[in-house]
KOLNU-203372 format. One record per residue: residue number from 1; x negated, y, z negated of N, C-alpha, C in turn; residue in one letter. Coordinates in nm, 3 decimals. Atoms other than C-alpha are relative to their C-alpha. Last residue first. Layout:
residues N
PT    nr    n_east   n_north      n_up   ca_east   ca_north     ca_up    c_east   c_north      c_up   rest
PT   NUM         X         Y         Z         X          Y         Z         X         Y         Z      a
...
end
This chain:
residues 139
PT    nr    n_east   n_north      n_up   ca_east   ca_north     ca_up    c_east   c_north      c_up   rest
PT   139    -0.015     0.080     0.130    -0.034     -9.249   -13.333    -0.061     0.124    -0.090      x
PT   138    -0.160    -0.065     0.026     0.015     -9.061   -12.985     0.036    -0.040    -0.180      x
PT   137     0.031    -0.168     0.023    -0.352     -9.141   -12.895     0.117     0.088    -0.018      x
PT   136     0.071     0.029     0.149    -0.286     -9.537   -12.956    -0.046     0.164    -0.024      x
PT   135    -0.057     0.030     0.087    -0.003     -9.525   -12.681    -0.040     0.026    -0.157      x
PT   134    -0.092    -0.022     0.059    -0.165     -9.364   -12.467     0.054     0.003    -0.107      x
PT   133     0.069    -0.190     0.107    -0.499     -9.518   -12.505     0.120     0.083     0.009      x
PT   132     0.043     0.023     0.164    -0.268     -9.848   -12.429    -0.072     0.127    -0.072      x
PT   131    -0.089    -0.014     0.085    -0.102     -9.709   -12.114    -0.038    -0.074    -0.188      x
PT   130    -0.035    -0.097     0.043    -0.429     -9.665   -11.999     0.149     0.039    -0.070      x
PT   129     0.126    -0.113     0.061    -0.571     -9.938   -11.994     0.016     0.136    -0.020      x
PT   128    -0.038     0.052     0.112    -0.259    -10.134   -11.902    -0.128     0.088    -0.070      x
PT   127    -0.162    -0.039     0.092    -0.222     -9.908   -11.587    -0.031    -0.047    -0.147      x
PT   126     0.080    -0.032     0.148    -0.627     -9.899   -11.490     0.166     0.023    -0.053      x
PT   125    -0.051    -0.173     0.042    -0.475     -9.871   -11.112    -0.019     0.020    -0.167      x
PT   124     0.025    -0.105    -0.048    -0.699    -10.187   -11.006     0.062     0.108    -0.056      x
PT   123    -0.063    -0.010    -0.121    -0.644    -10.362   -11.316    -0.031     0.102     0.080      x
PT   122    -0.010    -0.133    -0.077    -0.828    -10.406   -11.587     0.076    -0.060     0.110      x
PT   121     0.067     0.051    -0.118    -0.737    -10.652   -11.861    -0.007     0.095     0.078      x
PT   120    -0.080    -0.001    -0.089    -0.619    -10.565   -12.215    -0.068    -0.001     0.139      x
PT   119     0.057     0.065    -0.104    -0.688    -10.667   -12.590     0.082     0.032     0.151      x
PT   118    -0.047     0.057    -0.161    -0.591    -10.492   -12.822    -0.064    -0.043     0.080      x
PT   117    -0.175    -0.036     0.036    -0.625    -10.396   -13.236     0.028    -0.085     0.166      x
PT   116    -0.077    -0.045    -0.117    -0.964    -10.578   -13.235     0.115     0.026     0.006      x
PT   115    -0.040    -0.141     0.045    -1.153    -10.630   -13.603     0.092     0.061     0.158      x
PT   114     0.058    -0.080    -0.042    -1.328    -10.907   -13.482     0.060     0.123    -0.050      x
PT   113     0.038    -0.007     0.162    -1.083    -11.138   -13.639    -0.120     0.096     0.012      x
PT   112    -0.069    -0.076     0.096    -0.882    -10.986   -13.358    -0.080    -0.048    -0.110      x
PT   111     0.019    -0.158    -0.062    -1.124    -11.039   -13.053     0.099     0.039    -0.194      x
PT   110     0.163    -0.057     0.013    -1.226    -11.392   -13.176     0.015     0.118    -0.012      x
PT   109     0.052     0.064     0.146    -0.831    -11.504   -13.170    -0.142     0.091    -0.050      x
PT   108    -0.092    -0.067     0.060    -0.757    -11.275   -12.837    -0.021    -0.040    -0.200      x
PT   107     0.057    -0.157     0.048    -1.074    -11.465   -12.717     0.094     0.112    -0.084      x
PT   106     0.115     0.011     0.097    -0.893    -11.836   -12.791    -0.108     0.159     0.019      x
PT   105    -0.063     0.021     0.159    -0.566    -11.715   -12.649    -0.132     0.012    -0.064      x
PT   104    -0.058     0.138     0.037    -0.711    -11.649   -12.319     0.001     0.047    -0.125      x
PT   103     0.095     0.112     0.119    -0.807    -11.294   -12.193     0.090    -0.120    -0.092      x
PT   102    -0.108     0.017     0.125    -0.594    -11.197   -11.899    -0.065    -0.051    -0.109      x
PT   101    -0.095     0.046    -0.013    -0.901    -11.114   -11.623     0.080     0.001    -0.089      x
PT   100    -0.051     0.035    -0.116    -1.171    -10.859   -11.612     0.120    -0.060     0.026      x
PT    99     0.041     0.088    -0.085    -1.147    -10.775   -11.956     0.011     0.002     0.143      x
PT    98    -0.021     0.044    -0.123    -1.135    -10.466   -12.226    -0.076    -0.119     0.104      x
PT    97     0.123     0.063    -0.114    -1.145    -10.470   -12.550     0.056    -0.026     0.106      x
PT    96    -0.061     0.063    -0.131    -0.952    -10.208   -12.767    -0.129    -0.059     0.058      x
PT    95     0.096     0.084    -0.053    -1.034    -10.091   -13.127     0.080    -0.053     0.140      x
PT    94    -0.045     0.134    -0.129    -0.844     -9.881   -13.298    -0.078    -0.032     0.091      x
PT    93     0.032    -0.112    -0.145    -1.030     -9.616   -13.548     0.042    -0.150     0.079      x
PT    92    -0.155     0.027    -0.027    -0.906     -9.738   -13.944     0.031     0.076     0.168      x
PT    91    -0.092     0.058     0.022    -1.250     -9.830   -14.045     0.150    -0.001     0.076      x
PT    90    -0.069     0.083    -0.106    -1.457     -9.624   -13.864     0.082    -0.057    -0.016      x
PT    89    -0.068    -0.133    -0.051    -1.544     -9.375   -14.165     0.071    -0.049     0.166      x
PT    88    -0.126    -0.010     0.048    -1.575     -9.655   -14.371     0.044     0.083     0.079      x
PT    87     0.018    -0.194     0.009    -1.826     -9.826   -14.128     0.118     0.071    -0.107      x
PT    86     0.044    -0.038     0.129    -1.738    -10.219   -14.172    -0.076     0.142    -0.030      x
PT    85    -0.074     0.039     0.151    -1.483    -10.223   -13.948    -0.071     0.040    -0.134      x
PT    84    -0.076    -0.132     0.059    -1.734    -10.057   -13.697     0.138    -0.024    -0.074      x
PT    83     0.061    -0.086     0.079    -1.996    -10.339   -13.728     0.138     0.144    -0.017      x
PT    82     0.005     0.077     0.146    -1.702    -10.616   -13.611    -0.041     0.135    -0.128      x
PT    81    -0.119     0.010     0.033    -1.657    -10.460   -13.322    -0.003     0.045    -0.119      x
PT    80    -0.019    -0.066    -0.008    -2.008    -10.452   -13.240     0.134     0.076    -0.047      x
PT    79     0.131    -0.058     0.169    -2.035    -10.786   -13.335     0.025     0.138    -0.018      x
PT    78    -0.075     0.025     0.126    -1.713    -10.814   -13.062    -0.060     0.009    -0.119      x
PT    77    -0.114    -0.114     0.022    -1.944    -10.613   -12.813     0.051    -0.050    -0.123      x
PT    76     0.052    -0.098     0.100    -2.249    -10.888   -12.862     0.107     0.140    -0.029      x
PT    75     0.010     0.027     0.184    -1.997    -11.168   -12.806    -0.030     0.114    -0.036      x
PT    74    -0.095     0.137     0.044    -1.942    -11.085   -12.442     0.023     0.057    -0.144      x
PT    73     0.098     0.100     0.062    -2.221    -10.789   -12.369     0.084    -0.139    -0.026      x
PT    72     0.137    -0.088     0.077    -2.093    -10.561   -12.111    -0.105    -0.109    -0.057      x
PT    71     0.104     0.003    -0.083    -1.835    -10.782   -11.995    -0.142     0.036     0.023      x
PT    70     0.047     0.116     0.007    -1.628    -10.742   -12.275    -0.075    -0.092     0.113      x
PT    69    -0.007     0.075    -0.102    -1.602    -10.379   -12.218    -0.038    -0.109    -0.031      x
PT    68     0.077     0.121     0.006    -1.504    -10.242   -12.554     0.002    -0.048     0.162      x
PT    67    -0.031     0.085    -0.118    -1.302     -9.908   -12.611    -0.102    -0.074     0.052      x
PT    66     0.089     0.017    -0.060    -1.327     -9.729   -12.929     0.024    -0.090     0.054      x
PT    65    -0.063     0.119    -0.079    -1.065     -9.492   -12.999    -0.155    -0.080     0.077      x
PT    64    -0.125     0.014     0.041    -1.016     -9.152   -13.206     0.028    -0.152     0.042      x
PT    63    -0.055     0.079    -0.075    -1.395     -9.077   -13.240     0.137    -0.061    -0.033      x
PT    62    -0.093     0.019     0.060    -1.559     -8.797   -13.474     0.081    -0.114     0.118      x
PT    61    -0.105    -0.038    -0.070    -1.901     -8.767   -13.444     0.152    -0.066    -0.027      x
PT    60    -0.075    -0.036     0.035    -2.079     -8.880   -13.762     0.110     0.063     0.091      x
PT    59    -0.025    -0.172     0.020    -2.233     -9.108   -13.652     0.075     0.030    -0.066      x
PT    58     0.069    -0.055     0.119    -2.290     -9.465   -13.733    -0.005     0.155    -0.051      x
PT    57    -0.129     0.048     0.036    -2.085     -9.569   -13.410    -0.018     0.018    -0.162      x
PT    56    -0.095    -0.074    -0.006    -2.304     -9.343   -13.207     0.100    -0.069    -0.129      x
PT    55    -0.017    -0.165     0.036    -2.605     -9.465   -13.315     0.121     0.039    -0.027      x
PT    54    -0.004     0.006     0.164    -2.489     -9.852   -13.308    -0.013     0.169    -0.028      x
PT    53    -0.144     0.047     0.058    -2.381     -9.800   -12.973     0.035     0.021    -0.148      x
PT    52    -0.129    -0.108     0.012    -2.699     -9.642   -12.861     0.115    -0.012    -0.055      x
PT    51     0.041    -0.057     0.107    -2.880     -9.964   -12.997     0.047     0.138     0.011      x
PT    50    -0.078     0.021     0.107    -2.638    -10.147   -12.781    -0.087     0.070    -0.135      x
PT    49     0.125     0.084     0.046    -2.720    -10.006   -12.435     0.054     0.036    -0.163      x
PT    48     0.052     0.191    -0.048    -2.459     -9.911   -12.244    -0.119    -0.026    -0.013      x
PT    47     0.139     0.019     0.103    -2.275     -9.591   -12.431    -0.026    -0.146     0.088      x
PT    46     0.037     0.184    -0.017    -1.965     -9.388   -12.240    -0.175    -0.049    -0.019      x
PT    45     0.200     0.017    -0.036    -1.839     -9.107   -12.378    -0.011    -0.119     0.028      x
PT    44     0.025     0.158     0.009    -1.464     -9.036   -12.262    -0.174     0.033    -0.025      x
PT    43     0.151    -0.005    -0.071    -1.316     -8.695   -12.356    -0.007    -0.180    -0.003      x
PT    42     0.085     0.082    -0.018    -0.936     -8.657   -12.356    -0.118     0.020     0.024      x
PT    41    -0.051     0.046     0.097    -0.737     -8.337   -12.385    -0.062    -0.155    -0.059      x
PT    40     0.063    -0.076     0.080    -0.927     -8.126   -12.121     0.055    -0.083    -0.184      x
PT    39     0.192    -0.052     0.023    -0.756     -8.227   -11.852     0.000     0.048    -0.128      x
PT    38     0.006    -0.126    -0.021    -0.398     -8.391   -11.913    -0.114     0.045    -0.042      x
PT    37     0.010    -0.101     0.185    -0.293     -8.731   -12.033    -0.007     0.122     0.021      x
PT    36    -0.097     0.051     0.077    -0.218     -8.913   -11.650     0.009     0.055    -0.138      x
PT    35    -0.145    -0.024    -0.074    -0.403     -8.715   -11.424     0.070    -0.035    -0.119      x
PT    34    -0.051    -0.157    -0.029    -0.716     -8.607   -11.662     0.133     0.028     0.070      x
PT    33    -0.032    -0.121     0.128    -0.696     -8.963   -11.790    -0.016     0.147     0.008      x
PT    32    -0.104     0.062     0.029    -0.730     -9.147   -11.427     0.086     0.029    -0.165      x
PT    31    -0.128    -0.034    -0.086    -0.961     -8.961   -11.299     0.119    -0.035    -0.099      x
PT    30     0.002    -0.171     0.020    -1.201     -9.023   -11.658     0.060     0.053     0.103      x
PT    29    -0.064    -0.050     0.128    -1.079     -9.347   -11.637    -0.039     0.070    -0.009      x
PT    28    -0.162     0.011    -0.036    -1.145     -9.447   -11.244     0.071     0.013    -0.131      x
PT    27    -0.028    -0.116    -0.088    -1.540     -9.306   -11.304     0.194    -0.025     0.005      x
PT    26     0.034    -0.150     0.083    -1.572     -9.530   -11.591     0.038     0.140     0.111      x
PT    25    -0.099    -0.057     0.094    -1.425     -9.809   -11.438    -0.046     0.116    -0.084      x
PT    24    -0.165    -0.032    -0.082    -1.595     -9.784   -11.140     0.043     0.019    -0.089      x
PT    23     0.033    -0.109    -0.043    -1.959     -9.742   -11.343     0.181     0.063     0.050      x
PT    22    -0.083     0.014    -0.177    -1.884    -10.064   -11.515    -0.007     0.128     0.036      x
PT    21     0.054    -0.056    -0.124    -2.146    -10.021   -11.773     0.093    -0.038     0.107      x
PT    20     0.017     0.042    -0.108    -1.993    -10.081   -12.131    -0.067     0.056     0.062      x
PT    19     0.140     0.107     0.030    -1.931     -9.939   -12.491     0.006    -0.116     0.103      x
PT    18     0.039     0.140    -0.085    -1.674     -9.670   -12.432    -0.090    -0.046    -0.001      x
PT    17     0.104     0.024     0.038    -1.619     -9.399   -12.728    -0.013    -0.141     0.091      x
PT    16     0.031     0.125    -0.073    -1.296     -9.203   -12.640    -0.161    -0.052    -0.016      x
PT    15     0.137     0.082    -0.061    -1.261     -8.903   -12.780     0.007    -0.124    -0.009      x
PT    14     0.002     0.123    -0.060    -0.869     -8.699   -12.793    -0.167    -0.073     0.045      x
PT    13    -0.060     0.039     0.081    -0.822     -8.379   -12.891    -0.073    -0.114     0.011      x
PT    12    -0.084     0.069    -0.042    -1.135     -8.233   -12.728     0.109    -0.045    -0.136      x
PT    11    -0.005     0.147     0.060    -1.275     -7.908   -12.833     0.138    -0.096     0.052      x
PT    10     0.082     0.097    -0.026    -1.303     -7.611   -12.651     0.023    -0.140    -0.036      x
PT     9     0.110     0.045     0.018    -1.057     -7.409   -12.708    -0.033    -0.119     0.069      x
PT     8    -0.048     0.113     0.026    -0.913     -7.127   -12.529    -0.114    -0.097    -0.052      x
PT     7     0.070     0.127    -0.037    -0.962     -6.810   -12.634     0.041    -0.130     0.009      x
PT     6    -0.020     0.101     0.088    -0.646     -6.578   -12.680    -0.133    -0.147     0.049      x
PT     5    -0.065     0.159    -0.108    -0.616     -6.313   -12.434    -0.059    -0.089    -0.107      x
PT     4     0.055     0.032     0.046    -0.572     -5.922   -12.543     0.012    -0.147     0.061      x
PT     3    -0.113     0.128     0.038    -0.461     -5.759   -12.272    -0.090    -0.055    -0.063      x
PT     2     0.030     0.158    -0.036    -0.721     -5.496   -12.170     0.110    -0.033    -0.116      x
PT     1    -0.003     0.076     0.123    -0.609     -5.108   -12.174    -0.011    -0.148     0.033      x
end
């Protein structure tokens, strides 16, 4: 007699919508969210070129968190920002930009009328980067 067994699913809780090209940090957050959140519960897509961006951010996929390399494009991310405020179905999807260094007052300004819930710097062990999708994937 077979045990019945309960499919598991597929689907992520948790998508992530990254709009950059740092390769490291993309490879050291998808490690670094299967250790720390737990496989299969997080997806990360990552988009680097900005007319992909707009696709995706026009979609209809469903995204819990879109994460900004401000290195990518500078300004053109925070436009980017900006466009998924005015999406309704983006509207209320937290926004994080990420920097190389501590972003100064005056980007933290730009970044929030931008529509930016956080602003947070990488670090080698991606701590503040990831204790922020934490935080915002527990909401």
């Amino acid at each position: 007699m077979r045990a019945s067994v309960r499919p598991r699913s597929t689907e992520s809780k948790f998508r992530l919508l990254y709009l950059g090209n740092d390769l490291e940090l993309i490879s050291a957050l998808k490690n670094a969210l299967g250790k720390a959140l737990g496989k299969g519960t997080h997806v990360l897509v990552s988009c680097s070129d900005r007319e992909s961006a707009i696709m995706f951010l026009k979609s209809d996929i469903p995204y819990q968190l879109l994460l900004i390399d401000f290195e990518w494009r500078e300004r053109e991310g925070l436009k980017l920002a900006s466009l998924a405020r005015l999406l309704k179905h983006r509207k209320r999807m937290p926004t994080v930009l990420v920097t190389r260094t501590e972003p100064s007052r005056g980007l933290r300004v730009l970044a929030r009328s931008a529509g930016v819930n956080e602003c947070v710097s990488k670090t080698p062990d991606l701590g503040a980067v990831i204790e922020t999708i934490r935080r915002l994937s527990e909401l």
